[in-house]
N, CA and C atoms as an extended XYZ file, in Angstrom:
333
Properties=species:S:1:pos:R:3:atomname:S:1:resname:S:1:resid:I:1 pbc="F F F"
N        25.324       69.229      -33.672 N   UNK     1
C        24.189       68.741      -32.965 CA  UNK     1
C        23.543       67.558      -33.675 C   UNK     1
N        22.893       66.629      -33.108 N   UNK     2
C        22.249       65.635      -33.690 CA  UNK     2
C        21.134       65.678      -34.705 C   UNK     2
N        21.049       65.180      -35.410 N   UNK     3
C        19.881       65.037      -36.166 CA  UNK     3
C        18.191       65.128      -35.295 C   UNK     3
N        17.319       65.863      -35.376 N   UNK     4
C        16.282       65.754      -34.833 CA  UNK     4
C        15.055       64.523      -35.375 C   UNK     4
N        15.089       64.084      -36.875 N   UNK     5
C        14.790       62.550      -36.925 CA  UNK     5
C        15.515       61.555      -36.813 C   UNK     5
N        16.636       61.640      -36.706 N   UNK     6
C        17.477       60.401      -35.624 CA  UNK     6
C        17.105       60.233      -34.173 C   UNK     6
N        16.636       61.568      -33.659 N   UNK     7
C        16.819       61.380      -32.373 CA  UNK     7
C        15.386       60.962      -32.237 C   UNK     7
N        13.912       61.232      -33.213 N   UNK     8
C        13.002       60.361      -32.816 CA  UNK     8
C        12.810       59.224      -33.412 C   UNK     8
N        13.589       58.764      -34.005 N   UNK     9
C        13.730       57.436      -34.438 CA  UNK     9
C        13.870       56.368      -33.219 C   UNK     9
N        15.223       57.151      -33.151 N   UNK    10
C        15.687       56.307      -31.440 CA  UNK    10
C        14.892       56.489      -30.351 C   UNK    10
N        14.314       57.607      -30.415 N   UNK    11
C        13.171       57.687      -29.133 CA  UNK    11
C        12.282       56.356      -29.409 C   UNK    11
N        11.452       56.665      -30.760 N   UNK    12
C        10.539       55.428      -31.249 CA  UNK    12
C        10.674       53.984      -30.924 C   UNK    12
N        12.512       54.169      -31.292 N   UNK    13
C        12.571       52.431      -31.188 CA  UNK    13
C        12.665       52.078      -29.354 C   UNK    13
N        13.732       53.532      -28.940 N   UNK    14
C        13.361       52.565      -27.501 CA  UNK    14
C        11.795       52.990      -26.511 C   UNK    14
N        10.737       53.457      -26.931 N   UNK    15
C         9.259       53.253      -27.106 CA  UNK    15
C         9.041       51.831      -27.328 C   UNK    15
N         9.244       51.570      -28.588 N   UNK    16
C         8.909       50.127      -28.807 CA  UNK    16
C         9.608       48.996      -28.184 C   UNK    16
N        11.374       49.141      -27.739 N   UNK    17
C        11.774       48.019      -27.199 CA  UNK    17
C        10.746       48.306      -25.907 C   UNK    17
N        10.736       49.028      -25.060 N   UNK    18
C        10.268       49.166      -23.299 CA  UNK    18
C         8.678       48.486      -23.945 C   UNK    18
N         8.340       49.272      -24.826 N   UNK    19
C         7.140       47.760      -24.745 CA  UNK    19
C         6.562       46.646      -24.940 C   UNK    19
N         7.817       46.614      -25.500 N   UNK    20
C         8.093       44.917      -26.130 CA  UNK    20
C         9.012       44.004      -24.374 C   UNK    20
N         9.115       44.681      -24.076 N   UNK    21
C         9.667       44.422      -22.514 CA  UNK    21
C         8.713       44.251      -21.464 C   UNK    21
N         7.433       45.226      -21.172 N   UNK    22
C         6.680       45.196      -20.733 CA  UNK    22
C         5.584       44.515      -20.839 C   UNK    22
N         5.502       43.541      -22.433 N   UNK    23
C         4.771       42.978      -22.787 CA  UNK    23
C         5.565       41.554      -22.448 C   UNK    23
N         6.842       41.448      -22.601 N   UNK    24
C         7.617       40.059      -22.064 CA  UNK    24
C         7.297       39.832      -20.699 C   UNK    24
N         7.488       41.297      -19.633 N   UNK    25
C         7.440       40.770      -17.863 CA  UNK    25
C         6.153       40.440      -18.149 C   UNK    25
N         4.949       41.097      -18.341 N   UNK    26
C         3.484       40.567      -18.282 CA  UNK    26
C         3.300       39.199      -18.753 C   UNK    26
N         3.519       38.523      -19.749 N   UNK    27
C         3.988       37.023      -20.201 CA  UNK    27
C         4.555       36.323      -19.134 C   UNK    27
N         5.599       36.853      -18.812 N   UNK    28
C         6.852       36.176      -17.604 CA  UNK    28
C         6.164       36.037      -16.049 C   UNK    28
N         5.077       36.961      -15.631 N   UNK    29
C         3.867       37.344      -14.912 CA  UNK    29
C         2.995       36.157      -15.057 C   UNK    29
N         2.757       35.788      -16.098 N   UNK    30
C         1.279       34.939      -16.107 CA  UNK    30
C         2.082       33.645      -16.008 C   UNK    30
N         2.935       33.225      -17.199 N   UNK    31
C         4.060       32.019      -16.387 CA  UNK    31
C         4.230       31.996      -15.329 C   UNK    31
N         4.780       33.338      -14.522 N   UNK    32
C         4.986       32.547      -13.036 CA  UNK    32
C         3.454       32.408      -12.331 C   UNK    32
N         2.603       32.845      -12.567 N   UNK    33
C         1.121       32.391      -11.945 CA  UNK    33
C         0.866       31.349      -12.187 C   UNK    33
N         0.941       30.846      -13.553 N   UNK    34
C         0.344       29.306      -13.492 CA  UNK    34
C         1.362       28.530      -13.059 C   UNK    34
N         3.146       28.819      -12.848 N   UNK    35
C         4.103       27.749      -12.092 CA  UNK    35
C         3.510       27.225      -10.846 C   UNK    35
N         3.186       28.692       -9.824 N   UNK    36
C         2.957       29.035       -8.670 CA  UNK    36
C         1.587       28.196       -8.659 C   UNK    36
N         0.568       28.402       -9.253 N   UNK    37
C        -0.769       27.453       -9.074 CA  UNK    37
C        -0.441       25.761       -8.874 C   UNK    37
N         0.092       25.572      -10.161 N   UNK    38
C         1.009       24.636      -10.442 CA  UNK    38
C         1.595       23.861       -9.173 C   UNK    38
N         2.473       24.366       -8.510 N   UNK    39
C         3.282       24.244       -7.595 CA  UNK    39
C         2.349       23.723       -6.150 C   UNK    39
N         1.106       24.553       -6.258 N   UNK    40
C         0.156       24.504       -4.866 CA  UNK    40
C        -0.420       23.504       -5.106 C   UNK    40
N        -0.665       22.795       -6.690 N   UNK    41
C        -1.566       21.832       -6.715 CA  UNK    41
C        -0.713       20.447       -6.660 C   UNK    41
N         0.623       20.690       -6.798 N   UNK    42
C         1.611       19.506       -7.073 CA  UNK    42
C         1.299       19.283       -5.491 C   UNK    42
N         1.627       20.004       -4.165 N   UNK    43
C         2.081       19.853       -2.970 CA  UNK    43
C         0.685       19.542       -2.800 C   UNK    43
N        -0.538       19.832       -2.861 N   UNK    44
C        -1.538       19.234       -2.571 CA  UNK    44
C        -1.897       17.697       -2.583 C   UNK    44
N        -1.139       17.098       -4.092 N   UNK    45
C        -0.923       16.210       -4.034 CA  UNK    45
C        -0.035       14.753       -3.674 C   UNK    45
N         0.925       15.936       -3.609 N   UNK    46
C         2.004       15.030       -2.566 CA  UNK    46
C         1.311       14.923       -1.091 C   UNK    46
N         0.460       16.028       -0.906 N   UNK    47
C        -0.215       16.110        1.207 CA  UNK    47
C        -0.591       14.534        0.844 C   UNK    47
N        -1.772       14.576       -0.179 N   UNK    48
C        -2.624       13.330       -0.375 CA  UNK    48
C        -2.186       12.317       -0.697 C   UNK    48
N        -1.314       12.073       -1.583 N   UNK    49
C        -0.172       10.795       -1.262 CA  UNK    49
C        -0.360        9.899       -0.406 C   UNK    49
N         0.559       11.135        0.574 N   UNK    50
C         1.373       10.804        1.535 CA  UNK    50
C         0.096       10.270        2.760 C   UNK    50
N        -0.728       11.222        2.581 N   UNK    51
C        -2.493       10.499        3.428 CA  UNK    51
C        -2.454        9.421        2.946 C   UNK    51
N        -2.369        8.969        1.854 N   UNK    52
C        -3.009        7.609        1.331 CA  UNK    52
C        -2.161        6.197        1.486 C   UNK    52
N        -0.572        6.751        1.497 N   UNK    53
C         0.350        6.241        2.016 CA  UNK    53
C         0.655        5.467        3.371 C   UNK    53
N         0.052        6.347        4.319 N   UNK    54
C         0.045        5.908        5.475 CA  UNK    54
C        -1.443        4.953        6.014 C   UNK    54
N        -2.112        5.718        5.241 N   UNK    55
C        -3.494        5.173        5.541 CA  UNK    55
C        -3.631        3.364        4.901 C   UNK    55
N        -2.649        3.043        4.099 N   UNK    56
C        -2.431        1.301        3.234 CA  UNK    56
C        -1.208        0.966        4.163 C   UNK    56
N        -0.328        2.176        4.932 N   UNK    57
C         0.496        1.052        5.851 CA  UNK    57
C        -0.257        0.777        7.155 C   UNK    57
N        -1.210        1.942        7.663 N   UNK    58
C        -1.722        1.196        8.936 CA  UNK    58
C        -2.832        0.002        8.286 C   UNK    58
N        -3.848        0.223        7.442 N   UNK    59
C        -4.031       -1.417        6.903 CA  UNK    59
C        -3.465       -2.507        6.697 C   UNK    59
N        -2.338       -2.352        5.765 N   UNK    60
C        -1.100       -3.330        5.896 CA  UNK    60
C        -0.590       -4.218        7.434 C   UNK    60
N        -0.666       -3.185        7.877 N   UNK    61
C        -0.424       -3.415        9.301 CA  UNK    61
C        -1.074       -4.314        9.932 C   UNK    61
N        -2.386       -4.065        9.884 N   UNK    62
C        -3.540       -4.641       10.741 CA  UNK    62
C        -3.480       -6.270        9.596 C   UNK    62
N        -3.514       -6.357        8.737 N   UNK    63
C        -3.301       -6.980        7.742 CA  UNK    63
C        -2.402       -8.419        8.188 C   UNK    63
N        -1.028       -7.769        8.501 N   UNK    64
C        -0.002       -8.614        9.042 CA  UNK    64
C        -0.172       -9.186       10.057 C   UNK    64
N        -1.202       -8.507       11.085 N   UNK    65
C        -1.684       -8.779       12.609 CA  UNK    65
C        -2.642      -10.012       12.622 C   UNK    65
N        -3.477       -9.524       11.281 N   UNK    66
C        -4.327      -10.645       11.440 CA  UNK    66
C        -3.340      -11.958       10.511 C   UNK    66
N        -3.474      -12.165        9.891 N   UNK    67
C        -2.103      -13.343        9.338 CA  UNK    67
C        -1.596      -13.635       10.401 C   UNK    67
N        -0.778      -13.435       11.634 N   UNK    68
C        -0.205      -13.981       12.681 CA  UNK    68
C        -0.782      -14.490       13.079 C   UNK    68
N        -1.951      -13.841       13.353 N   UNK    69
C        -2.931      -14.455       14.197 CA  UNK    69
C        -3.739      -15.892       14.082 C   UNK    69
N        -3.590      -15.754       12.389 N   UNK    70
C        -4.414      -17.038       11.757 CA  UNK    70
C        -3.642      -17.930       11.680 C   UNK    70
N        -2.621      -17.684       11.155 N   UNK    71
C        -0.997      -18.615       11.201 CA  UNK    71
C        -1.647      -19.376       12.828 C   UNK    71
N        -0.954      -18.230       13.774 N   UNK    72
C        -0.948      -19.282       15.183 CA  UNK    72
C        -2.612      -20.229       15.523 C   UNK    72
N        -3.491      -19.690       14.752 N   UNK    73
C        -4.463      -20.771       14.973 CA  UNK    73
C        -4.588      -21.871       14.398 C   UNK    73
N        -3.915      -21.350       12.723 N   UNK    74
C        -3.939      -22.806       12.467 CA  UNK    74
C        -2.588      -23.730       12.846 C   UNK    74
N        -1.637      -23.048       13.479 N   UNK    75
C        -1.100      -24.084       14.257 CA  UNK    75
C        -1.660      -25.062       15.086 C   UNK    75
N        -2.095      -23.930       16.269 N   UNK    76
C        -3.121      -24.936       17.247 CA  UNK    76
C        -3.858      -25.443       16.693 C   UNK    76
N        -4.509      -25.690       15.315 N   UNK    77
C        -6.020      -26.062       15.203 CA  UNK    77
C        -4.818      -27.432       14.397 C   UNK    77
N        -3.927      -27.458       13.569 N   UNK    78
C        -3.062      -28.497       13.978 CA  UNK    78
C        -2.758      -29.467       14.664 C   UNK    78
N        -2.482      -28.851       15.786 N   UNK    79
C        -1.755      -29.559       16.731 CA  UNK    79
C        -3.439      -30.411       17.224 C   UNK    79
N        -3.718      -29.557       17.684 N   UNK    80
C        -5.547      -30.228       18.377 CA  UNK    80
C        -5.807      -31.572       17.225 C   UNK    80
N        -5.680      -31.389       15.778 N   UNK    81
C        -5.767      -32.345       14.890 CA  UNK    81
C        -5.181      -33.517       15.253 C   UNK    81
N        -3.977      -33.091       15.092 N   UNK    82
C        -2.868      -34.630       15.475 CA  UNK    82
C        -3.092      -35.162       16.819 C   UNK    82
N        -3.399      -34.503       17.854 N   UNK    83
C        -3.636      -34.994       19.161 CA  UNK    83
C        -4.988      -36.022       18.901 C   UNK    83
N        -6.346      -35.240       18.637 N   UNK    84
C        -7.330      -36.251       18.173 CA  UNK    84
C        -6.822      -37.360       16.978 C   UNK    84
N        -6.312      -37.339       16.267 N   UNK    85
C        -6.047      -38.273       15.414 CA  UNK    85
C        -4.934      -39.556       15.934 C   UNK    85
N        -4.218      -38.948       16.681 N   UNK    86
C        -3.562      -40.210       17.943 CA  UNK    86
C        -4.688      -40.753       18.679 C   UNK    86
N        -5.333      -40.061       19.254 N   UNK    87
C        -6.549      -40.516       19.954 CA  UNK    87
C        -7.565      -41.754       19.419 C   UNK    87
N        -7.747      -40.795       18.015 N   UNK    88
C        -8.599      -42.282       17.419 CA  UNK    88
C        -7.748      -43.318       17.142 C   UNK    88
N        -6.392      -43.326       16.589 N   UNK    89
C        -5.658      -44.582       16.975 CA  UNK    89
C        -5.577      -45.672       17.716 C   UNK    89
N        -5.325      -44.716       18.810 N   UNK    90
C        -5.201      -45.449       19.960 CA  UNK    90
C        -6.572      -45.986       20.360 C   UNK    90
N        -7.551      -45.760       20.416 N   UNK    91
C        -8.893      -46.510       20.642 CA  UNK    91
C        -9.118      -47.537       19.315 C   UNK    91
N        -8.926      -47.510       18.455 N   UNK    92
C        -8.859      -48.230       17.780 CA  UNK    92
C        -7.816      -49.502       17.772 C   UNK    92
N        -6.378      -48.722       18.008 N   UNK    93
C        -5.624      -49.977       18.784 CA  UNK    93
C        -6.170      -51.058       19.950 C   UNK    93
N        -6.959      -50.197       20.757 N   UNK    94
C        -7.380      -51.056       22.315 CA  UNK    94
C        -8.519      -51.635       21.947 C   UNK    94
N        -9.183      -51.115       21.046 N   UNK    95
C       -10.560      -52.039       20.611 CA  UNK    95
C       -10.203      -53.370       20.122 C   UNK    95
N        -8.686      -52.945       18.901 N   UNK    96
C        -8.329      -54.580       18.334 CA  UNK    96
C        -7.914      -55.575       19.331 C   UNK    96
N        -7.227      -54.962       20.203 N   UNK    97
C        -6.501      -55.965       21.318 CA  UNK    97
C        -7.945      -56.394       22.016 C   UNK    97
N        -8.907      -55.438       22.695 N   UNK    98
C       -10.097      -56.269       22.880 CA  UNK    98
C       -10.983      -57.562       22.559 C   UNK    98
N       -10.982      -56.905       21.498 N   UNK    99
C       -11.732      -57.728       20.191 CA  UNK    99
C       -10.721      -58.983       20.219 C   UNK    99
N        -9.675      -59.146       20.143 N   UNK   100
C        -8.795      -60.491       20.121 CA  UNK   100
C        -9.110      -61.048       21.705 C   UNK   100
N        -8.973      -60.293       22.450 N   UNK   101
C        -9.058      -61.265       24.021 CA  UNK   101
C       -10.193      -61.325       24.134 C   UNK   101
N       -11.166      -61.281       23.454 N   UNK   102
C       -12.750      -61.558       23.566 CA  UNK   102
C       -12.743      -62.817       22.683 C   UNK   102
N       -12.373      -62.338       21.719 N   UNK   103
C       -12.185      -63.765       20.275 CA  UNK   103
C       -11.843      -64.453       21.339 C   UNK   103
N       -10.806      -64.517       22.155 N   UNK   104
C       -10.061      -65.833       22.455 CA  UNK   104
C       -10.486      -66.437       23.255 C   UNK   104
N       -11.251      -65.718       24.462 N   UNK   105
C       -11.945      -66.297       25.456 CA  UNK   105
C       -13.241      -66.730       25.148 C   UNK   105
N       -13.915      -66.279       23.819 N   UNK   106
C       -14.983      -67.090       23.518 CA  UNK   106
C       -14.661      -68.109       22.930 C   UNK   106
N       -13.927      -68.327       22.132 N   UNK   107
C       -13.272      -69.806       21.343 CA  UNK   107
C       -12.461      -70.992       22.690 C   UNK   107
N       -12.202      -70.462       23.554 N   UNK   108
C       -11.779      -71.254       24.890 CA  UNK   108
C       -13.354      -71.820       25.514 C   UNK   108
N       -13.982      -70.631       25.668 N   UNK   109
C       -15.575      -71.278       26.290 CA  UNK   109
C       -16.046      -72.485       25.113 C   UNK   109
N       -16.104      -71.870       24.117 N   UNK   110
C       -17.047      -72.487       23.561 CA  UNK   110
C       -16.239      -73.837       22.516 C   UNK   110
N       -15.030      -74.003       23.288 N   UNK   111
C       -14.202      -75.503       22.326 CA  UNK   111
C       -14.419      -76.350       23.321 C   UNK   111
């Protein structure tokens, strides 16, 4: 038959491993609680991201809308430029030709 302090030896020790085990899952317990917290606060922040993400592309957006928009005005506001600026040319051209057939017909009167 076995020894009766062998056999509470071994009782003792596996006493002490099971609570050296029970003291590991409880550890392994609170690790996975703070993963799990962890985890809720990561995806919280990916939600918000991804809010903030979309919320700089519809700005972006509006962004690009207006730029087109200014682009095509200052085209036209361009074009309106060069049109008036032919304009004053050209009156300025017809004034000189004036101004000469006036010169000339007063220098005819008055020779």
């Amino acid at each position: 038959m076995a020894n009766p302090e062998k056999i509470s030896e071994d009782v003792a020790k596996l006493t002490l491993d099971v609570e050296l085990v029970k003291r590991d899952v409880l550890q392994f317990n609170k690790i996975l609680e703070k993963l799990d917290t962890t985890n809720n606060k990561v995806q919280e922040l990916i939600t918000n991201i991804s809010k903030i993400v979309s919320l700089h592309e519809q700005k972006f957006s509006v962004i690009e809308k207006e730029q087109a928009n200014t682009s095509d005005e200052m085209l036209d506001f361009n074009i309106r430029l060069k049109s008036l600026e032919k304009f004053k040319w050209n009156i300025s051209g017809g004034l000189t030709i004036i101004s000469l057939i006036v010169g000339y017909i007063i220098s005819i009167l008055f020779s």
